[in-house]
N, C-alpha and C positions, 0 to 999 in steps of 0.2 A: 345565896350560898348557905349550905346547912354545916353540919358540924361533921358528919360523916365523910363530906367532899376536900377539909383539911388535910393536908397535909405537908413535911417538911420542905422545905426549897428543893433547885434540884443541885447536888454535890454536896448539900449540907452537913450527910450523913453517911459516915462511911460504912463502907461495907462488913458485913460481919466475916469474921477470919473463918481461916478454913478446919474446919474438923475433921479429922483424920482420921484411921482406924474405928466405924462408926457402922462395918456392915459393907456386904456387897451392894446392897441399893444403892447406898451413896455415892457411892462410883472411886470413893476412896478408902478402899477398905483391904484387907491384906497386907497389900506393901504401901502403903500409903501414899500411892505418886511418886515413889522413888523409883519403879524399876526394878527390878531383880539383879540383883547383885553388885560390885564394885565400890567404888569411893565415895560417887555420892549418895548411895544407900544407904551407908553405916551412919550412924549415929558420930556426929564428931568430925565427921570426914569431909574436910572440904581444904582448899588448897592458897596460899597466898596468889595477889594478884599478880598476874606477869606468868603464874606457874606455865610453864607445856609442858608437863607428864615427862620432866627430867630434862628435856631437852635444852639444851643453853638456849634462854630466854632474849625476846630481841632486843631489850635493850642492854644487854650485855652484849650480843653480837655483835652491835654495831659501835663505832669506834667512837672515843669521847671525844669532842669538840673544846676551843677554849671560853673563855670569857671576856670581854670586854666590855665595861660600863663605859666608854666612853663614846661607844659606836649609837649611843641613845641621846647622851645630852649634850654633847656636841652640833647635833643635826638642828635641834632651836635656840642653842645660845653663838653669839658670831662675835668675836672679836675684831675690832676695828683700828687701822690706825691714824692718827689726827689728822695728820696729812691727806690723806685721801679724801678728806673734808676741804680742802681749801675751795675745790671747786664752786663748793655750793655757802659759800660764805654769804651770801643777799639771800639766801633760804632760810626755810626754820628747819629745819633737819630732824627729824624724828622718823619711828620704825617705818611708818606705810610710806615716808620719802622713799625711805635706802630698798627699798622691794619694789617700790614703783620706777625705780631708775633702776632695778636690776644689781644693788650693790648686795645685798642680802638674800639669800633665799625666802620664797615664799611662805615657809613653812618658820623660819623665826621667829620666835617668841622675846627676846631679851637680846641685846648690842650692848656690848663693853668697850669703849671708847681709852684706849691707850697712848701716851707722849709717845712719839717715836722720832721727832725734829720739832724744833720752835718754830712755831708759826708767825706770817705776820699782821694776819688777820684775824677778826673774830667772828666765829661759826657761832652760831646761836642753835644749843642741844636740847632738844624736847623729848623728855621720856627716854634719853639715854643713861645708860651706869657708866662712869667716868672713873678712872683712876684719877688717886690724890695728886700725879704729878699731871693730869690732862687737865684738870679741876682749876690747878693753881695757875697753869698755865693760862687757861682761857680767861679767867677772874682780871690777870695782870693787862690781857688785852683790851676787856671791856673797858676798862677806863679813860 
């Protein structure tokens, strides 16, 4: 390797900008790549995004839609109620149970476990969110 055979990486270095107005050789010279006449020729002249040259732009055409935040976190968090637990009371109950038996969508992420009748058993909850009344419930049974 000599010293002449050096040199930069390749994308290292970017390219040098364009000079404009520098002669007809340069092939930008005259109008400088802009064309002859109209908007984008002038100096200044360029238009916000969305513009069409006056015409009602499409996102004003088209009509506005609503909002809904809940149509997002609803789809991985599932509210459950105790009861629907009874069944699997000799189980450990946890998320990949209640998806593996079809009670939860596959795509849940987090189970909130709610009182909704006393039960007379006790469900053993792994990696579930329990309301304070399911909490104290299930507590009263373990014993």
């Amino acid at each position: 390797m000599f010293l002449n055979q050096l040199s930069p990486g390749l994308g290292s270095r970017a390219s040098s900008r364009r000079r404009v107005g520098r002669g007809i050789g340069s092939g930008l010279g005259k109008t400088c790549g802009r064309g002859h006449k109209g908007q984008r020729a002038r100096s200044g002249g360029y238009h916000k995004l969305g513009f069409e040259g006056g015409q009602m732009p499409l996102q004003r055409r088209l009509p506005k839609r609503g909002f809904r935040t809940q149509q997002f976190s609803s789809k991985f968090s599932v509210g459950l109620r105790l009861t629907s637990l009874r069944p699997f009371a000799d189980e450990v109950v946890d998320l990949d149970f209640l998806k593996s038996i079809g009670l939860v969508s596959r795509y849940t992420k987090s189970v909130r476990v709610f009182l909704d009748a006393p039960l007379d058993v006790y469900v053993k909850c792994d990696g579930l969110l329990l309301t304070e009344g399911a909490r104290a419930h299930l507590e009263s049974l373990k014993d």
